[in-house]
DSSP file (Angstrom, degrees, kcal/mol; ACC not computed):
  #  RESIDUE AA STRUCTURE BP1 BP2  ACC     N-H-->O    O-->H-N    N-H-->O    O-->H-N    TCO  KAPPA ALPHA  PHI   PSI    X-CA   Y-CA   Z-CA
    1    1 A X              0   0    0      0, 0.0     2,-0.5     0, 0.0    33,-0.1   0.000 360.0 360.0 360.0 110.8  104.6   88.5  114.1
    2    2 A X        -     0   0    0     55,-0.1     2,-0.3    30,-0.0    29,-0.1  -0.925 360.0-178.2-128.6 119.3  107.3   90.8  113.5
    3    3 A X        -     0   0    0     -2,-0.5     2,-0.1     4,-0.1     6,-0.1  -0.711  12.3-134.4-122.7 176.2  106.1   93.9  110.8
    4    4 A X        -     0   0    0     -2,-0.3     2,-0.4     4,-0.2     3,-0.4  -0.145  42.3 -68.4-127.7-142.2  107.9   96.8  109.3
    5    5 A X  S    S+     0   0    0      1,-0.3    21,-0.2    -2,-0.1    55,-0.1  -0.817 126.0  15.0-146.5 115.8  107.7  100.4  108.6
    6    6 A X  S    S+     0   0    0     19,-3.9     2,-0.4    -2,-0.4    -1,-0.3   0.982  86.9 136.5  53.4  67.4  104.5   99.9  105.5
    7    7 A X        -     0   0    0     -3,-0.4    18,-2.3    52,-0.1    -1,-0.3  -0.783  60.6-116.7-109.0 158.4  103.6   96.9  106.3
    8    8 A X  E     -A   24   0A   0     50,-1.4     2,-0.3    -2,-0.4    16,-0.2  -0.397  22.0-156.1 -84.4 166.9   99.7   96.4  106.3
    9    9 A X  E     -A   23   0A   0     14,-0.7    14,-2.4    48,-0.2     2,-0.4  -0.943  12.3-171.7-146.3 116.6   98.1   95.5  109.8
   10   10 A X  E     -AB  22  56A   0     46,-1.9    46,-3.6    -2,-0.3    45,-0.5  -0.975   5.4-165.8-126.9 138.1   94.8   93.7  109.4
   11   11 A X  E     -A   21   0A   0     10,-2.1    10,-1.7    -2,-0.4    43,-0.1  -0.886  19.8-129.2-127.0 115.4   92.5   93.0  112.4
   12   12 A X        -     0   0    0     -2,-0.5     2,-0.2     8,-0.2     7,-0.1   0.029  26.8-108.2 -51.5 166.8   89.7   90.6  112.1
   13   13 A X        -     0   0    0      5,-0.3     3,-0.1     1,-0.1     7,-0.1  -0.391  13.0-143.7 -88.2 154.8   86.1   91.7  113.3
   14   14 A X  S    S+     0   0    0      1,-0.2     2,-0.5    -2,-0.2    -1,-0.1   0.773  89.9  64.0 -94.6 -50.6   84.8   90.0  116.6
   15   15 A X  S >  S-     0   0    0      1,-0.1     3,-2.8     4,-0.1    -1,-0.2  -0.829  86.9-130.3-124.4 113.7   81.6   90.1  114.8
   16   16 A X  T 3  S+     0   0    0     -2,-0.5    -1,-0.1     1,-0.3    -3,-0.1   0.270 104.4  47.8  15.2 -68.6   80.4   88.3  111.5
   17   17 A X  T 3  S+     0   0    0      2,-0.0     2,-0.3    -4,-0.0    -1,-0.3   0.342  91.1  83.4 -73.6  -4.7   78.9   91.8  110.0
   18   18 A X  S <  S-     0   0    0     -3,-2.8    -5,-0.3     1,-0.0     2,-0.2  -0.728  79.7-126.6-104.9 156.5   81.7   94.1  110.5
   19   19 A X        -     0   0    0     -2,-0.3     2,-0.4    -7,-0.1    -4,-0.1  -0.394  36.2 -92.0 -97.7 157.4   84.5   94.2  107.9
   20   20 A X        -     0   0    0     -2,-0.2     2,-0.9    -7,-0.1    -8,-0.2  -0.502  38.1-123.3 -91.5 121.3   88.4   93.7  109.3
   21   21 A X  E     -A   11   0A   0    -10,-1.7   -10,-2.1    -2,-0.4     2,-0.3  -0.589  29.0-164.6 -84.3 129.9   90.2   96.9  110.0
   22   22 A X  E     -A   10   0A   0     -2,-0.9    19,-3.0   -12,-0.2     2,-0.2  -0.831   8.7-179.4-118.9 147.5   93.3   97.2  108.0
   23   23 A X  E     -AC   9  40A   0    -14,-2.4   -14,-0.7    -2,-0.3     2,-0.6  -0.800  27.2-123.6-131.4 157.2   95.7   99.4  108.7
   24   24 A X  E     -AC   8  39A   0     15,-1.7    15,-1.3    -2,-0.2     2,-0.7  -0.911  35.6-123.1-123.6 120.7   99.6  100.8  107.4
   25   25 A X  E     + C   0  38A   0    -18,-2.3   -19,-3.9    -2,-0.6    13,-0.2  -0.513  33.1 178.8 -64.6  98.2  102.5  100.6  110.2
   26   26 A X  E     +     0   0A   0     -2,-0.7     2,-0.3    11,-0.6    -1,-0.2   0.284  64.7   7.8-116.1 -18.2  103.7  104.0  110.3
   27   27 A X  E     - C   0  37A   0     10,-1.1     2,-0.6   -23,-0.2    10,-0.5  -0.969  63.6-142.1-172.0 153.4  106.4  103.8  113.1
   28   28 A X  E     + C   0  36A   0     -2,-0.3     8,-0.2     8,-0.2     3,-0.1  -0.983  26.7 171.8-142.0  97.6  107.9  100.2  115.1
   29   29 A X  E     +     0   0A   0      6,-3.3     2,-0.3    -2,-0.6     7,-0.2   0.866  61.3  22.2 -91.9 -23.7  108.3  101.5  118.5
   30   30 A X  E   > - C   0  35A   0      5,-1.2     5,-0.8     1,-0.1    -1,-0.2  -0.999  55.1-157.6-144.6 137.9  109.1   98.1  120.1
   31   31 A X  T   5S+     0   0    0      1,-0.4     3,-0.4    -2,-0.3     2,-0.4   0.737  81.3  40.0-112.3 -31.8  110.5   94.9  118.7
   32   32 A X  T   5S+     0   0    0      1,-0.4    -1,-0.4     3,-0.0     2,-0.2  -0.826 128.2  18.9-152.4 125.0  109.3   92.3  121.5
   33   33 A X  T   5S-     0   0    0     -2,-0.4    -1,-0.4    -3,-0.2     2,-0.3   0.776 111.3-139.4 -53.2 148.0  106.5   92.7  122.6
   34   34 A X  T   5 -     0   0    0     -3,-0.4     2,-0.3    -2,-0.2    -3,-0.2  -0.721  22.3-165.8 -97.3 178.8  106.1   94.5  119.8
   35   35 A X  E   < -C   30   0A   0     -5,-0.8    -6,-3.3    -2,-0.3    -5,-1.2  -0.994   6.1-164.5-172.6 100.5  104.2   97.8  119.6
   36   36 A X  E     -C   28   0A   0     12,-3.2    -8,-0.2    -2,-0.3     2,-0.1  -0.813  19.7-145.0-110.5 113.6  103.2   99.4  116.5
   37   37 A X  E     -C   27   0A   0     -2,-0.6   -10,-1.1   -10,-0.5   -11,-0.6  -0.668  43.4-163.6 -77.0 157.0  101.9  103.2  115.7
   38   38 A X  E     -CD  25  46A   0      8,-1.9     8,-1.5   -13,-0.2     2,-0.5  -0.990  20.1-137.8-134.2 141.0   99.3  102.2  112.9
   39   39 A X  E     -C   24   0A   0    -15,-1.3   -15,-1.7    -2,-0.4     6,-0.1  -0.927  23.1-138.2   8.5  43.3   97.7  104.1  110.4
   40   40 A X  E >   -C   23   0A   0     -2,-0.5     3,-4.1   -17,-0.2     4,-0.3  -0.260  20.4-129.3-102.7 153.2   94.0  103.5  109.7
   41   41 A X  T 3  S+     0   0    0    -19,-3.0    -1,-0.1     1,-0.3   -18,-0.1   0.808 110.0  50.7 -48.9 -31.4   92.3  103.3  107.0
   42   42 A X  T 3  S-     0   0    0      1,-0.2    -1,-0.3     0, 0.0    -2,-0.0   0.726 124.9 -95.8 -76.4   6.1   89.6  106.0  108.3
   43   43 A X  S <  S+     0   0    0     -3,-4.1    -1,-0.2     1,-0.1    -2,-0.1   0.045  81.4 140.5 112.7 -17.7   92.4  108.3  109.1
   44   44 A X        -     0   0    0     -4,-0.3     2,-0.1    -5,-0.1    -1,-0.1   0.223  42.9-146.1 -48.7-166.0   92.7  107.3  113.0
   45   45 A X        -     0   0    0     -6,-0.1    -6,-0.3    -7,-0.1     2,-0.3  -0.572  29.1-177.4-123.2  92.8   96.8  107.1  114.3
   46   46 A X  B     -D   38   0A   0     -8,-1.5    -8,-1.9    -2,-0.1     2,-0.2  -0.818  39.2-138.5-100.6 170.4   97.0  104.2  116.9
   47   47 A X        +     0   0    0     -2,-0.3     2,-0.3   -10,-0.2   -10,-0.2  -0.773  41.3 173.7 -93.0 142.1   99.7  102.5  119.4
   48   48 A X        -     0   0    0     -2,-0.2   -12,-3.2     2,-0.0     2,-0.7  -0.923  21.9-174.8-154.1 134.3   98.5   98.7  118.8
   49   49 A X        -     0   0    0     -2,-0.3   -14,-0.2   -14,-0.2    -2,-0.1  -0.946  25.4-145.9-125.7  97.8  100.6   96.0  120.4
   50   50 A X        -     0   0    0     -2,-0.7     2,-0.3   -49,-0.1   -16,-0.2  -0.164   5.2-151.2 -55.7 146.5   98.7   92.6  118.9
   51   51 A X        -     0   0    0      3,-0.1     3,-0.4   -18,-0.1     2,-0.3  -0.630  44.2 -68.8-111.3-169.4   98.5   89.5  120.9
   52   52 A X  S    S+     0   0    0     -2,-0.3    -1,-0.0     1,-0.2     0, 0.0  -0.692 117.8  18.0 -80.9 139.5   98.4   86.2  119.0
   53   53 A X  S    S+     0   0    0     -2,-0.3    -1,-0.2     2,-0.3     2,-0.2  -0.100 104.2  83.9 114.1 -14.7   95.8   85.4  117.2
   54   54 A X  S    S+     0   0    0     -3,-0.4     2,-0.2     1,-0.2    -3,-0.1   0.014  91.0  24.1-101.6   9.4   94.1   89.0  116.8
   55   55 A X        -     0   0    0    -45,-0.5     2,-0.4    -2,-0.2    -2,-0.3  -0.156  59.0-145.4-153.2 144.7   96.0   90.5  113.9
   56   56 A X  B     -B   10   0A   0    -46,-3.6   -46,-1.9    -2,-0.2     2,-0.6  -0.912   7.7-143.6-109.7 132.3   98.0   90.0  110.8
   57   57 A X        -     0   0    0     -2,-0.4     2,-0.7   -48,-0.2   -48,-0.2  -0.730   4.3-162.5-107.9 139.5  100.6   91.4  109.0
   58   58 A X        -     0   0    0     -2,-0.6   -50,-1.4   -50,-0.2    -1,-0.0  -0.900  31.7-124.7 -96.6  96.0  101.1   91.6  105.1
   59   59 A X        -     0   0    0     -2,-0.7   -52,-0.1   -52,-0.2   -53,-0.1   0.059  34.4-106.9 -14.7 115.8  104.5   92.3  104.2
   60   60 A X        -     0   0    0    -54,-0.2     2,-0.6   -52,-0.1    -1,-0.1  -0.313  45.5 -97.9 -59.4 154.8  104.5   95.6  101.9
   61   61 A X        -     0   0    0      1,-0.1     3,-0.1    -3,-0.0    -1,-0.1  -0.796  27.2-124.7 -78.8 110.3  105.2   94.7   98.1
   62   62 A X        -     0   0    0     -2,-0.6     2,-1.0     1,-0.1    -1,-0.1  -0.006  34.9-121.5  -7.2 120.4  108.5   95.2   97.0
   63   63 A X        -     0   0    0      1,-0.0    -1,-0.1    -3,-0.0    -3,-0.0  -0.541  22.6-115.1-101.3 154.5  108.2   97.5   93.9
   64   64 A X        -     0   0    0     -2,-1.0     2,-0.2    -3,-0.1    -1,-0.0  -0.236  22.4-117.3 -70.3 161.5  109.4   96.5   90.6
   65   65 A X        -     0   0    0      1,-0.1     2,-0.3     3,-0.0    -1,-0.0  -0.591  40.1-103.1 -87.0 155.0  112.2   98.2   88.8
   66   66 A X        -     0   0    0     -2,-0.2     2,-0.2     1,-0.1    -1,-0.1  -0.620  36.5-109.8 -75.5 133.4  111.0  100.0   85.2
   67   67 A X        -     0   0    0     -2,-0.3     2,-0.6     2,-0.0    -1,-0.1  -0.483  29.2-132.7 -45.4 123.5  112.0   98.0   82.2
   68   68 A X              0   0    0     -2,-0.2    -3,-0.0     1,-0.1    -1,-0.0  -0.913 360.0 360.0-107.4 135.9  114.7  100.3   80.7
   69   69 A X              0   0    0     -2,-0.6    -1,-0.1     0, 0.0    -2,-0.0   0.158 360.0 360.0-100.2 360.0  113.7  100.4   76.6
């Protein structure tokens, strides 16, 4: 899992009823292991170094170029 500067970080819930915390990757301190400062949605800032299987990364969208008229 290798993420990038605005890439999303989502980490499933351990338990059924809680909702996944997703997060935006704010800083790439370390490339292997990697080591991520994150961003969370409630405002939080953490260092989160993910094992396997505990978190996922969404590649930020590219944004589209404007149509020139």
């Amino acid at each position: 899992m290798e993420g990038q500067i605005g890439d999303t970080v989502v980490v499933e819930s351990e338990r059924v009823t809680m909702a996944a915390r997703r997060g935006i990757i704010e800083e790439v301190l370390q490339q292997e292991p990697p080591r991520y400062q994150v961003r969370w949605e409630d405002g939080r800032t953490t260092i989160l170094a993910p094992a396997a299987g505990v978190a996922r990364i969404e590649q930020k969208k590219p944004r589209r170029a404007k149509a020139k008229n």
